[in-house]
MARVO-332714 format. One record per residue (C-alpha): residue number from 1; residue in three letters; x, y, z. Coordinates in Angstrom, 3 decimals. Layout:
REM residues N
<NUM,'ALA',<X,Y,Z>>
...
***
This chain:
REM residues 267
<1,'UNK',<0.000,0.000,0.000>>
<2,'UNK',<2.697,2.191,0.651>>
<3,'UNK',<4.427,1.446,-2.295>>
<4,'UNK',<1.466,2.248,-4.363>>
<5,'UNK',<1.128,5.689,-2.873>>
<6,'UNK',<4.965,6.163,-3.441>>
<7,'UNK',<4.447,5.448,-7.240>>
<8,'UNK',<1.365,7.596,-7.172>>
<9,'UNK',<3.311,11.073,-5.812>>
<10,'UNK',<6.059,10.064,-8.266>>
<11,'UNK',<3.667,10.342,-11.334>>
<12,'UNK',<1.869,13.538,-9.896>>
<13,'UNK',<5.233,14.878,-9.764>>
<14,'UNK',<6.523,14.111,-13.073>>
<15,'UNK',<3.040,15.216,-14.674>>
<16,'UNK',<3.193,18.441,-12.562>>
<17,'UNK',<7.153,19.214,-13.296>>
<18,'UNK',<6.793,17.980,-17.314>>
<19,'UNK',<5.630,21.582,-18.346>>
<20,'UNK',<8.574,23.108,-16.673>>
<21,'UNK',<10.767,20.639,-18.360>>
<22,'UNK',<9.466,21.241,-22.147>>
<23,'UNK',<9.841,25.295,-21.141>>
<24,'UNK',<13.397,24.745,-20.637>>
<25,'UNK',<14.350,22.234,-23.506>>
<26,'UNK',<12.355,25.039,-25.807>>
<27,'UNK',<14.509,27.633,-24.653>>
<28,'UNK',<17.460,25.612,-25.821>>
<29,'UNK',<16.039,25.585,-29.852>>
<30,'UNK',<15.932,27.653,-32.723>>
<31,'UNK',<12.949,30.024,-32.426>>
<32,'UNK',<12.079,28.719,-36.472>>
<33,'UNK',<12.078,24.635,-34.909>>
<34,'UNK',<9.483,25.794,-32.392>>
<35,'UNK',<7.142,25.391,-35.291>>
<36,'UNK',<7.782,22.159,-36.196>>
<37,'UNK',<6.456,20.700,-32.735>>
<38,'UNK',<7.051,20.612,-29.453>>
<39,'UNK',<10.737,19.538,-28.757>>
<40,'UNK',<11.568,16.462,-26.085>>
<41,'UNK',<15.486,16.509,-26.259>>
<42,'UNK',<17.301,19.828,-25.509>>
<43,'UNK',<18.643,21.517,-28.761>>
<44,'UNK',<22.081,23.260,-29.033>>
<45,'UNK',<20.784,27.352,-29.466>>
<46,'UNK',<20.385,27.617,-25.894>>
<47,'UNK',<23.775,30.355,-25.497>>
<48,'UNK',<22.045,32.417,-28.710>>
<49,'UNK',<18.631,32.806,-26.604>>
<50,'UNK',<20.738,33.889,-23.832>>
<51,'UNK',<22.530,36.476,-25.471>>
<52,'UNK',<19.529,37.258,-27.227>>
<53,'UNK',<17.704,37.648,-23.008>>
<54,'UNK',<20.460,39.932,-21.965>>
<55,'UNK',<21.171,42.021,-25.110>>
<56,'UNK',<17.574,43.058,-24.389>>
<57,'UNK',<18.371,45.083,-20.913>>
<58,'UNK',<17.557,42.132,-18.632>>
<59,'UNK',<19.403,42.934,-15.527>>
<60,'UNK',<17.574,46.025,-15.266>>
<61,'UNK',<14.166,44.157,-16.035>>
<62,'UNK',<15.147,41.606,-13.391>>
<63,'UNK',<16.006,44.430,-10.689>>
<64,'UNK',<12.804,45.772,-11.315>>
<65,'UNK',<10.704,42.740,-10.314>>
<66,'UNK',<12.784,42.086,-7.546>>
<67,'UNK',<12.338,45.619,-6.186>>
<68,'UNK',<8.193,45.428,-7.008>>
<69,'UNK',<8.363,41.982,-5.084>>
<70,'UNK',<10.320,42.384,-1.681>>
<71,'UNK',<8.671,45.582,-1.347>>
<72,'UNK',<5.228,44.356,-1.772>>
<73,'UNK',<5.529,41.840,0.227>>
<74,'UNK',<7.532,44.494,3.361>>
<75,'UNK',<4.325,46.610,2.607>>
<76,'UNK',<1.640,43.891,2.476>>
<77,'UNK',<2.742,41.842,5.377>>
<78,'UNK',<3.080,45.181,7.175>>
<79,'UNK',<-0.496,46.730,6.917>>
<80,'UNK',<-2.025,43.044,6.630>>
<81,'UNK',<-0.568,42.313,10.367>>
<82,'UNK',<-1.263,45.636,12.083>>
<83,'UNK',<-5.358,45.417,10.513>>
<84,'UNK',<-5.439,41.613,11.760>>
<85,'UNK',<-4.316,42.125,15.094>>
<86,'UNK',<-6.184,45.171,15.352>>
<87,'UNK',<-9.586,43.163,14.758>>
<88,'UNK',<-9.073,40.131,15.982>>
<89,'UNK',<-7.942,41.480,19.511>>
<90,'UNK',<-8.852,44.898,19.956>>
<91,'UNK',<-12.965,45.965,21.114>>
<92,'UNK',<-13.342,49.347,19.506>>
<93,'UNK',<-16.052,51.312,17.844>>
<94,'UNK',<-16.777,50.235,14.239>>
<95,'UNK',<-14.534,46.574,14.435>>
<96,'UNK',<-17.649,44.564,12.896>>
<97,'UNK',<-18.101,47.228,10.138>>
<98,'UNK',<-14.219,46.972,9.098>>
<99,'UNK',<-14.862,42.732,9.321>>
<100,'UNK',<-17.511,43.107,7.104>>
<101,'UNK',<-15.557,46.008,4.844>>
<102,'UNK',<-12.857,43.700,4.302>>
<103,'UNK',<-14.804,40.670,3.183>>
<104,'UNK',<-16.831,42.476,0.483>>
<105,'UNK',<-13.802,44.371,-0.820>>
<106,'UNK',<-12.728,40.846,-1.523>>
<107,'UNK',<-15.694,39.899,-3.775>>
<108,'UNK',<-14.909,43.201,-6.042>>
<109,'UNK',<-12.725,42.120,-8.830>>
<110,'UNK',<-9.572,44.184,-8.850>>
<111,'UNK',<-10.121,45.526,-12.550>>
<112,'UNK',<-13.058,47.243,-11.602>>
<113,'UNK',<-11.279,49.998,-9.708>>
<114,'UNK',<-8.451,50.049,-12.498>>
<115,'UNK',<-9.200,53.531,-14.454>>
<116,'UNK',<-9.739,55.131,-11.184>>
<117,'UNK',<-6.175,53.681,-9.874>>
<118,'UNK',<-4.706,54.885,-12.636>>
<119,'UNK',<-5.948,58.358,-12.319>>
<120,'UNK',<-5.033,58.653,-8.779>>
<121,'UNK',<-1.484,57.541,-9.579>>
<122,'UNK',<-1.097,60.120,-12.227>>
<123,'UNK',<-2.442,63.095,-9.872>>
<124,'UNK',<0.048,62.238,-6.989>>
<125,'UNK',<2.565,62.100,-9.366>>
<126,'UNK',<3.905,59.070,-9.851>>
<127,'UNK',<2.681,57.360,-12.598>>
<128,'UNK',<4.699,55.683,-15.293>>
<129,'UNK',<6.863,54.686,-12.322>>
<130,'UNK',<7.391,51.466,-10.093>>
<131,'UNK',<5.367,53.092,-7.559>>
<132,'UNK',<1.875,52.236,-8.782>>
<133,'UNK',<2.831,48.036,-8.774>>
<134,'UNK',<4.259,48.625,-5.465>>
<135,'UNK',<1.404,50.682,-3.345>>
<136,'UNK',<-1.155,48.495,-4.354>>
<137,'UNK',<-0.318,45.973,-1.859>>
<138,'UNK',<-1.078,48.759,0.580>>
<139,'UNK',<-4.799,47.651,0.570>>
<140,'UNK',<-4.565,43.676,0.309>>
<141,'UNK',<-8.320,42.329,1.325>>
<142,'UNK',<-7.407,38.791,1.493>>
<143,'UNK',<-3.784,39.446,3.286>>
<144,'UNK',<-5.938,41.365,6.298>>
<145,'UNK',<-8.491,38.417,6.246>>
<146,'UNK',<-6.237,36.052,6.061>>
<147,'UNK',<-3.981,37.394,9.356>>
<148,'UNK',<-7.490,38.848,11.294>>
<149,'UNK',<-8.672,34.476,11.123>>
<150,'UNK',<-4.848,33.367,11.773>>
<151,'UNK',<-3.984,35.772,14.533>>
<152,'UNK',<-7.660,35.122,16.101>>
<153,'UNK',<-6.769,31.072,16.018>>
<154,'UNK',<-3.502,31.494,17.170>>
<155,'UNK',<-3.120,34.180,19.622>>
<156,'UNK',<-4.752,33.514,23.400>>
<157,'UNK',<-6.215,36.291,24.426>>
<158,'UNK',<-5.442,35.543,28.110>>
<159,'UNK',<-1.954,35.252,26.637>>
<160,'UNK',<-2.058,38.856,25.476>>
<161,'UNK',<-3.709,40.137,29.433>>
<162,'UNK',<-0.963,38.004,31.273>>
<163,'UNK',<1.616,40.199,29.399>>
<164,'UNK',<-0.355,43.615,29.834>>
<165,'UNK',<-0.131,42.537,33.838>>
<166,'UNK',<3.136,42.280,33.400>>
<167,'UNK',<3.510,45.579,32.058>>
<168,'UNK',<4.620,44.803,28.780>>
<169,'UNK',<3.791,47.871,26.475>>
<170,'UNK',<1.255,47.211,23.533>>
<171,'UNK',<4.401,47.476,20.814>>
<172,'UNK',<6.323,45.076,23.142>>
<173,'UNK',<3.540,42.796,22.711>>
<174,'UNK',<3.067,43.130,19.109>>
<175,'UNK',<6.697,42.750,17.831>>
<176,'UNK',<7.929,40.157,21.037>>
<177,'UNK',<4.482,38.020,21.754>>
<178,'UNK',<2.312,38.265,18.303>>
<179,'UNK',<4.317,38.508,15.700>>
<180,'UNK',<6.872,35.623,16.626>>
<181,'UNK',<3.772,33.465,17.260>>
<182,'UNK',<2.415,34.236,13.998>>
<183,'UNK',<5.614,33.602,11.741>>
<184,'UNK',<4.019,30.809,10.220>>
<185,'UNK',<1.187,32.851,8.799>>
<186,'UNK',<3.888,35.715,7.715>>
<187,'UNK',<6.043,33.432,6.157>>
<188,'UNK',<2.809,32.251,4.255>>
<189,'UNK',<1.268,35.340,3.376>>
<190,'UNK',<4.695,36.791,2.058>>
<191,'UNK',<5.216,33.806,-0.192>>
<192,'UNK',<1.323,34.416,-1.800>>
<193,'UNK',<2.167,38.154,-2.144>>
<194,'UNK',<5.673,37.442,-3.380>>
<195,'UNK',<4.200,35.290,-6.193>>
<196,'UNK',<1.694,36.961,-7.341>>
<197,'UNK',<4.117,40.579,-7.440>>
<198,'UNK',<6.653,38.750,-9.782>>
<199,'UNK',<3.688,37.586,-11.998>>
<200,'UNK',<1.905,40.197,-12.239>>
<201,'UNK',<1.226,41.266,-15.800>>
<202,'UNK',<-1.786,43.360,-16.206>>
<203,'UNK',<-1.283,46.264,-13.529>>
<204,'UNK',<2.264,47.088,-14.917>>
<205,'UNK',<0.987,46.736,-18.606>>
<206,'UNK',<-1.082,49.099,-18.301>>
<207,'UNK',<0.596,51.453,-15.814>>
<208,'UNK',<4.033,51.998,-17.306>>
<209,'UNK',<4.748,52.746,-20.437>>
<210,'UNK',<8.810,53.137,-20.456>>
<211,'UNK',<11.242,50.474,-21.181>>
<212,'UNK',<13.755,51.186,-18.351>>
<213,'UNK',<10.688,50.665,-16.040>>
<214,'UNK',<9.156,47.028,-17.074>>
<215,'UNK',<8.929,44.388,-15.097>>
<216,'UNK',<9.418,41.054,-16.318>>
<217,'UNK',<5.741,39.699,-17.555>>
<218,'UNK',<5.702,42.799,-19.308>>
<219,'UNK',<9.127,42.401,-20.620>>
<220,'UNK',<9.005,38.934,-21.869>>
<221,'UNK',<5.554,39.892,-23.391>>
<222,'UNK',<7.780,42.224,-25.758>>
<223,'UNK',<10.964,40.460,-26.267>>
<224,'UNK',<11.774,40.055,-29.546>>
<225,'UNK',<12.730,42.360,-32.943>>
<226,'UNK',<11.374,43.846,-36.010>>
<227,'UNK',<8.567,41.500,-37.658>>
<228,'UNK',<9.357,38.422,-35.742>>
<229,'UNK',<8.638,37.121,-32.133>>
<230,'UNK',<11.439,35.032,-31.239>>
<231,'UNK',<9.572,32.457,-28.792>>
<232,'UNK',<13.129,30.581,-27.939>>
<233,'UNK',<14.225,33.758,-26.082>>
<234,'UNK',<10.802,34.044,-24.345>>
<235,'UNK',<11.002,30.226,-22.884>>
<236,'UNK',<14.998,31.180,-21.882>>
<237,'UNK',<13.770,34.811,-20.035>>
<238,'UNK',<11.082,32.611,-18.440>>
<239,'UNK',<13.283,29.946,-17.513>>
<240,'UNK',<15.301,32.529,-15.509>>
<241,'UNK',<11.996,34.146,-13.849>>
<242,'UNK',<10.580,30.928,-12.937>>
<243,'UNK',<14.096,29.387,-11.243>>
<244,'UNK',<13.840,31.812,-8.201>>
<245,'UNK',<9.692,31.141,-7.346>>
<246,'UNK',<10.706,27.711,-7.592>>
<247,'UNK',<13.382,28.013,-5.134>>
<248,'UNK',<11.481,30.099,-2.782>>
<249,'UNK',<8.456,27.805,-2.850>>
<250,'UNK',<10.881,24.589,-1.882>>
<251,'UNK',<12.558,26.255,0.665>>
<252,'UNK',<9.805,27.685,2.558>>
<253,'UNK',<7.143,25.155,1.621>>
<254,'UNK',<7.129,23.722,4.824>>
<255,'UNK',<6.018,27.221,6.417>>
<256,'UNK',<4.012,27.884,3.286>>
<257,'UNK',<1.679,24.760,4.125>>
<258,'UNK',<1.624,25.035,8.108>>
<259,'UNK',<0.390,28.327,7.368>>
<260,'UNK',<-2.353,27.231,5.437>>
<261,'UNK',<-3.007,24.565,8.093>>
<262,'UNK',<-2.812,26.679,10.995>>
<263,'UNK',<-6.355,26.825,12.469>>
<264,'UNK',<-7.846,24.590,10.395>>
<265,'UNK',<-8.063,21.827,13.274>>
<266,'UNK',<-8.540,22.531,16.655>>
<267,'UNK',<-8.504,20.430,20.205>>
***
């Protein structure tokens, strides 16, 4: 029985990782063999879609993303922490009606506010910039519901009393009881956020419209010259982008999935 559920995880995984693999072995062909059909065996072009990747500005591209990414995720994790606790274990005028706010801003899709986004990024002054991508994550519905039901599961609230007894200050409880108690649901939340910053391709499409400013969805979306979309150097730029979520998510998956877990059985 074991064995059988061995074999089982083993196909699921090579199923699951088989996309991956044709994406790289692509990036190793001649953009004109693409057509042709999908390749199994890596080719020998792999250097000229390289070359072709970082002739394009790529570094910069990279830096981008990575800037748009940790900073999301500093600035998510941030307001997503100080709303949960706030709800989940403060009494103050107005606490159900901010619940209740956060939930429905959750059923509104996020391209219905776009235009007016836009608009207000352009009258502050800093539109066509990174800015936009970035200060989004400053109002994350599901990051504040997610900590206000974690934080409420995981935090006792005589826990929080002992330590006001003991004359421990409210920051003092917030960054030496609560937040190391909730690492598990940070760690989570910051992986979600990361993931879906580096992805991110409709926000920064339609936001910037300079080259020195892309990130990489958009950038890979335009690689290529005059009257032909070379497709090899799109699997080899993706190849690079999708290395680093890969790492992150096997390094931290442990975290990732006993924050999803937390809560979710109690006794």
């Amino acid at each position: 029985m074991k064995m059988i559920k061995w074999i089982g995880l083993a196909v699921v995984s090579l199923l699951s990782l088989f996309p991956f693999y044709i994406m790289i072995v692509m990036s190793t062909h001649y953009n004109e063999d693409l057509f042709k059909g999908i390749p199994i065996w890596p080719g020998d072009h792999l250097m000229a879609n390289l070359r072709t990747v970082l002739a394009a500005d790529f570094g910069r591209v990279y830096s981008n993303s990575l800037i748009v990414s940790v900073a999301s995720v500093v600035l998510a994790t941030l307001t997503s922490t100080l709303i949960g606790y706030a709800v989940a274990k403060f009494e103050f005028h107005g606490r159900r009606w901010l619940q209740t706010f956060v939930v429905l801003t959750m059923m509104v899709p996020t391209q219905v506010g776009l235009i007016g986004y836009i608009i207000e990024m352009r009258n502050i002054g800093v539109g066509n910039t990174l800015w936009p991508v970035i200060l989004i994550w400053g109002a994350f519905p599901f990051g504040a519901f997610f900590m206000i039901q974690f934080m409420r599961d995981a935090i006792p609230n005589d826990l929080i009393e002992c330590a006001r007894i003991d004359g421990c200050s409210e920051p003092g409880i917030f960054f030496r009881i609560v937040l190391p108690i909730v690492k598990p649901g940070l760690a989570t939340l910051a992986t979600l956020v990361f993931l879906w910053s580096w992805n991110n391709y409709l926000l920064p499409l339609v936001t910037i419209n300079k080259s020195e400013w892309y990130t990489l969805p958009v950038f890979i979306s335009n690689l290529g010259i005059v009257h032909r979309t070379d497709y090899a150097a799109r699997m080899a730029a993706l190849t690079m982008t999708t290395v680093p979520v890969l790492l992150l998510f096997v390094l931290g998956s442990r975290t990732f999935m006993k924050g999803l877990t937390a809560g979710a059985v109690k006794g």
